[in-house]
Biopython code that builds the backbone (N, CA, C, O; Angstrom):
import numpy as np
from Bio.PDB.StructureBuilder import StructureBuilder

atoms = [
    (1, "UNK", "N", (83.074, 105.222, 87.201)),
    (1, "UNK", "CA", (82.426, 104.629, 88.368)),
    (1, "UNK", "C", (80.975, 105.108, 88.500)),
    (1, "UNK", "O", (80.685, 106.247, 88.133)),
    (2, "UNK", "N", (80.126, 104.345, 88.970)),
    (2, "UNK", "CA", (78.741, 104.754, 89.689)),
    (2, "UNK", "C", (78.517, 105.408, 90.399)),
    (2, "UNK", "O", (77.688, 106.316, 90.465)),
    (3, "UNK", "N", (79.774, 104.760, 91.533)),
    (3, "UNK", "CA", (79.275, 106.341, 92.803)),
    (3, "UNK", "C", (81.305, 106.503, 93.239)),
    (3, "UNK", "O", (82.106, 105.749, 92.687)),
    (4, "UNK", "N", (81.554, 107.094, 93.798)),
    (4, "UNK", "CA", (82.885, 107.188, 94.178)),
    (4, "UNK", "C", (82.534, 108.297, 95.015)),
    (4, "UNK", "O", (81.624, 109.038, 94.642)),
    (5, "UNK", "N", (83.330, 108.586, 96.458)),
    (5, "UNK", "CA", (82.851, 109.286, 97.450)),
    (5, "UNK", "C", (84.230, 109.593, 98.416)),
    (5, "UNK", "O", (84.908, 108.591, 98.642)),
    (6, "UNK", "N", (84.719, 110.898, 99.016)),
    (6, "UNK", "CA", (85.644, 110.756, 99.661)),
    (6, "UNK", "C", (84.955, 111.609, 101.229)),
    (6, "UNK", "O", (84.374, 112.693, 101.271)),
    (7, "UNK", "N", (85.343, 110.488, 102.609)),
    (7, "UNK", "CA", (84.368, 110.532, 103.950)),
    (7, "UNK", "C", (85.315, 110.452, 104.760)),
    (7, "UNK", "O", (86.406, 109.988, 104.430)),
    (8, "UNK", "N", (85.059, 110.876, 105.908)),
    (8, "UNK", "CA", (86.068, 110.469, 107.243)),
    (8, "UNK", "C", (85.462, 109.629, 107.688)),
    (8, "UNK", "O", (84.233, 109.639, 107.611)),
    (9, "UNK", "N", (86.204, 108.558, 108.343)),
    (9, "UNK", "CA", (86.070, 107.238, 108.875)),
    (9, "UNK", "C", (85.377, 106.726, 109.899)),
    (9, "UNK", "O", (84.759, 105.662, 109.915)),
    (10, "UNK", "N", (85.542, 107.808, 111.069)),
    (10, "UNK", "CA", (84.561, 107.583, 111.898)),
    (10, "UNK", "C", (83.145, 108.275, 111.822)),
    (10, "UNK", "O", (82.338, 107.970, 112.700)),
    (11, "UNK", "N", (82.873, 108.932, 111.118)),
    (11, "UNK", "CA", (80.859, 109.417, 110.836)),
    (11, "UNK", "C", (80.481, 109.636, 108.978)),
    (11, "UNK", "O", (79.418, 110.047, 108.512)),
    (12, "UNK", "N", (81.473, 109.297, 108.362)),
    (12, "UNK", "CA", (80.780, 108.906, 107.120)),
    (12, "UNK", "C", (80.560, 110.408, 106.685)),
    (12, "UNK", "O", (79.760, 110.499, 105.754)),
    (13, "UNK", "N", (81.024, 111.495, 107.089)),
    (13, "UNK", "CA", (80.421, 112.898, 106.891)),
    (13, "UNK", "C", (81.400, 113.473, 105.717)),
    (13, "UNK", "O", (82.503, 112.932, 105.796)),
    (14, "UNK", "N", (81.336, 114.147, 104.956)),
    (14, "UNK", "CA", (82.026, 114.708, 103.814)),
    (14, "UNK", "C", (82.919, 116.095, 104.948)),
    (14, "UNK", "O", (82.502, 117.088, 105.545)),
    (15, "UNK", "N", (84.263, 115.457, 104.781)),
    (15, "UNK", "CA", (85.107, 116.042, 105.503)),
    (15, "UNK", "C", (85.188, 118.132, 105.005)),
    (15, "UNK", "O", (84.620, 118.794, 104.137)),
    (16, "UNK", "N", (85.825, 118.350, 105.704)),
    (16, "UNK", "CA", (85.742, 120.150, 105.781)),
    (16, "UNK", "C", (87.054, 120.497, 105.025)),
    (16, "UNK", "O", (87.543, 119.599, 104.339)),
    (17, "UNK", "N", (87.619, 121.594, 105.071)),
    (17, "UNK", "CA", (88.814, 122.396, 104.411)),
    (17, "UNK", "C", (89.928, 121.917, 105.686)),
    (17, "UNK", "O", (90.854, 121.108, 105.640)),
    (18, "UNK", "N", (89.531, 122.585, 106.575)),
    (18, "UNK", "CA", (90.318, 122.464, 108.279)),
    (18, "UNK", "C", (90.458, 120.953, 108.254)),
    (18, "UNK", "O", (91.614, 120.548, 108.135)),
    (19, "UNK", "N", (89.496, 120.043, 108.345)),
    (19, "UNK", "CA", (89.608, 118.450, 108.766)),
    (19, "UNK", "C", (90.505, 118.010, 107.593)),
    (19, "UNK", "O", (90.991, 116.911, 107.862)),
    (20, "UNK", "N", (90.833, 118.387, 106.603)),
    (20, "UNK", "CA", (91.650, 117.803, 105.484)),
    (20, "UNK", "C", (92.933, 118.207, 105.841)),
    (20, "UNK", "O", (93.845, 117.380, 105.861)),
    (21, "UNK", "N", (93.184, 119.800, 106.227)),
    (21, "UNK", "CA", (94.498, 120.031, 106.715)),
    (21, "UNK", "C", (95.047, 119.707, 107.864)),
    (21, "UNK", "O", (96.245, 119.936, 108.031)),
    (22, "UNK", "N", (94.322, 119.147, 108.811)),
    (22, "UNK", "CA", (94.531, 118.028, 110.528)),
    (22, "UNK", "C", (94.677, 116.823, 110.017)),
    (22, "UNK", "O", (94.826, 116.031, 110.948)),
    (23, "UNK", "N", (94.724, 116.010, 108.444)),
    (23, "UNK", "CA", (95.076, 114.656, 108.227)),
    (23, "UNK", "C", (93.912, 114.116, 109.198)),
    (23, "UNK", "O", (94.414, 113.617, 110.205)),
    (24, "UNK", "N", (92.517, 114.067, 109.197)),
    (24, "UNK", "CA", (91.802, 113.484, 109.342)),
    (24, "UNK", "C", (91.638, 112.230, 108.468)),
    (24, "UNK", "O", (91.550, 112.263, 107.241)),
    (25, "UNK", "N", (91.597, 110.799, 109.442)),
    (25, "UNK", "CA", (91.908, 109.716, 108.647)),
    (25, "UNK", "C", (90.256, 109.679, 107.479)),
    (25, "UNK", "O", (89.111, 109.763, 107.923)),
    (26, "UNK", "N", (90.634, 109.534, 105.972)),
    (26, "UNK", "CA", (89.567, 109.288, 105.176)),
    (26, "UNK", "C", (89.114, 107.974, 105.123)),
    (26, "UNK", "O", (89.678, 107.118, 105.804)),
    (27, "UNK", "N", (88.179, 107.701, 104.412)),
    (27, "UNK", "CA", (87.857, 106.787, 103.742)),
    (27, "UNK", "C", (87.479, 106.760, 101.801)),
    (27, "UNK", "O", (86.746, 107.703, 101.505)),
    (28, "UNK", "N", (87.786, 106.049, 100.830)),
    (28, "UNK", "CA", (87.187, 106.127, 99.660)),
    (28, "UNK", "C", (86.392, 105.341, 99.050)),
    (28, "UNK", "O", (86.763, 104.263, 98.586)),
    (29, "UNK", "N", (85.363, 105.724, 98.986)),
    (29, "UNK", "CA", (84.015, 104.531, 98.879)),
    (29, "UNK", "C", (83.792, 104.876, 97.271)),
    (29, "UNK", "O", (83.831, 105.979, 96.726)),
    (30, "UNK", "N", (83.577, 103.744, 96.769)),
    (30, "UNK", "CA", (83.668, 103.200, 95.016)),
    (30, "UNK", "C", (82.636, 102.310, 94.810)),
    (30, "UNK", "O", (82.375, 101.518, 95.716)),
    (31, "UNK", "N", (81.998, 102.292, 93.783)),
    (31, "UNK", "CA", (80.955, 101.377, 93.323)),
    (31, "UNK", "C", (81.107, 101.388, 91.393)),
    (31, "UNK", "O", (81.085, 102.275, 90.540)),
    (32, "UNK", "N", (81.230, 100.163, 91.379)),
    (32, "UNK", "CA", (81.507, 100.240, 89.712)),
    (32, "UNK", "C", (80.834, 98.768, 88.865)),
    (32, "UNK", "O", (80.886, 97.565, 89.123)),
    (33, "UNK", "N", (80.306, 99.446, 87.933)),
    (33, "UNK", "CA", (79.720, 97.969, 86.517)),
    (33, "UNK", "C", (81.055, 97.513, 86.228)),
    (33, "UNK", "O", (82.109, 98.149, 86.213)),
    (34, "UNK", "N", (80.791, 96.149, 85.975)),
    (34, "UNK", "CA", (82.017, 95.145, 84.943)),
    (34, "UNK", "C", (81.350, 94.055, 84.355)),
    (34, "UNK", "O", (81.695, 92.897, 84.588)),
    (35, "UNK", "N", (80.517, 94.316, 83.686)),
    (35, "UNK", "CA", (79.755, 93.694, 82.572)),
    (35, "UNK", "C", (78.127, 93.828, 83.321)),
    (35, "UNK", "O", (77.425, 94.839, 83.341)),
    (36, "UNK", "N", (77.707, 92.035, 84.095)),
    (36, "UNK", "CA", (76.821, 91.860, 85.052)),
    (36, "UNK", "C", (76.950, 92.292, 86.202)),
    (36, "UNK", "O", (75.929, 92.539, 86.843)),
    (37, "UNK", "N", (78.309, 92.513, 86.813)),
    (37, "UNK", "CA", (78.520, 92.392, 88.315)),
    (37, "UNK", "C", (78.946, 94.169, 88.828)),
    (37, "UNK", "O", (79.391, 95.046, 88.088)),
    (38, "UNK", "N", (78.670, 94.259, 90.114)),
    (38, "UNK", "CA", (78.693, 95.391, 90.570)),
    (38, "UNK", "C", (79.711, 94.823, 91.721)),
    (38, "UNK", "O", (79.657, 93.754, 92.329)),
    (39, "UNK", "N", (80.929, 96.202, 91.847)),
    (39, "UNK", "CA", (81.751, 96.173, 92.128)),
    (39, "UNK", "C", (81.567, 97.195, 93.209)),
    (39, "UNK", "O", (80.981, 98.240, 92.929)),
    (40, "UNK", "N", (82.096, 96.943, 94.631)),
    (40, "UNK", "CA", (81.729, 97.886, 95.874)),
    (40, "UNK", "C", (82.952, 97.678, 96.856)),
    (40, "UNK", "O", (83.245, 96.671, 97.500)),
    (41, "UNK", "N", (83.633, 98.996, 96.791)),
    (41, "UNK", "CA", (84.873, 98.783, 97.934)),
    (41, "UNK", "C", (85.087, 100.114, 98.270)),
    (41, "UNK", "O", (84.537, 101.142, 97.874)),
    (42, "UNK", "N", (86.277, 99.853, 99.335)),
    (42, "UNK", "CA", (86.149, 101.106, 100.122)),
    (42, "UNK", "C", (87.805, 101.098, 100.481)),
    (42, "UNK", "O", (88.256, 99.955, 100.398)),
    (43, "UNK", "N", (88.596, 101.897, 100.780)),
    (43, "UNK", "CA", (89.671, 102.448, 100.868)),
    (43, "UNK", "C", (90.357, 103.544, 102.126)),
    (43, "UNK", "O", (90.597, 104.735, 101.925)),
    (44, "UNK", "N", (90.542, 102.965, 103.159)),
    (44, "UNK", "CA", (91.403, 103.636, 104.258)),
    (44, "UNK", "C", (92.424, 104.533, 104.109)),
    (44, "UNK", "O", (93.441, 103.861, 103.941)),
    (45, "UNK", "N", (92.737, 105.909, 104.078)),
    (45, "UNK", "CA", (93.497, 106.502, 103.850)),
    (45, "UNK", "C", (93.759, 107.613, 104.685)),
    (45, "UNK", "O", (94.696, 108.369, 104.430)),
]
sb = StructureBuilder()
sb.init_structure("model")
sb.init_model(0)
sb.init_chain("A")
sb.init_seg("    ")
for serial, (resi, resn, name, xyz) in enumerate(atoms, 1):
    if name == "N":
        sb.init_residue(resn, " ", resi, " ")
    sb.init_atom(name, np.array(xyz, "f"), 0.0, 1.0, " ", f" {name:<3s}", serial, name[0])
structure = sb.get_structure()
């Protein structure tokens, strides 16, 4: 991938040690080449 990123959902901030063990809801943000086209998604978790 290009960029791949793991954030909490509500401020986009690179979650802590503590906020990972409270199941703070994530997000997984992905960006990827497939030939010409650029590929951009994101993942609720």
């Amino acid at each position: 991938p290009d960029y791949l990123a793991i954030r909490q959902q509500h401020n986009l901030l690179e979650p802590t040690p503590d906020q990972l063990a409270q199941n703070v809801p994530l997000v997984i943000l992905a960006a990827a080449k497939l030939g010409k086209t650029r590929l951009i998604d994101n993942l609720e978790v």
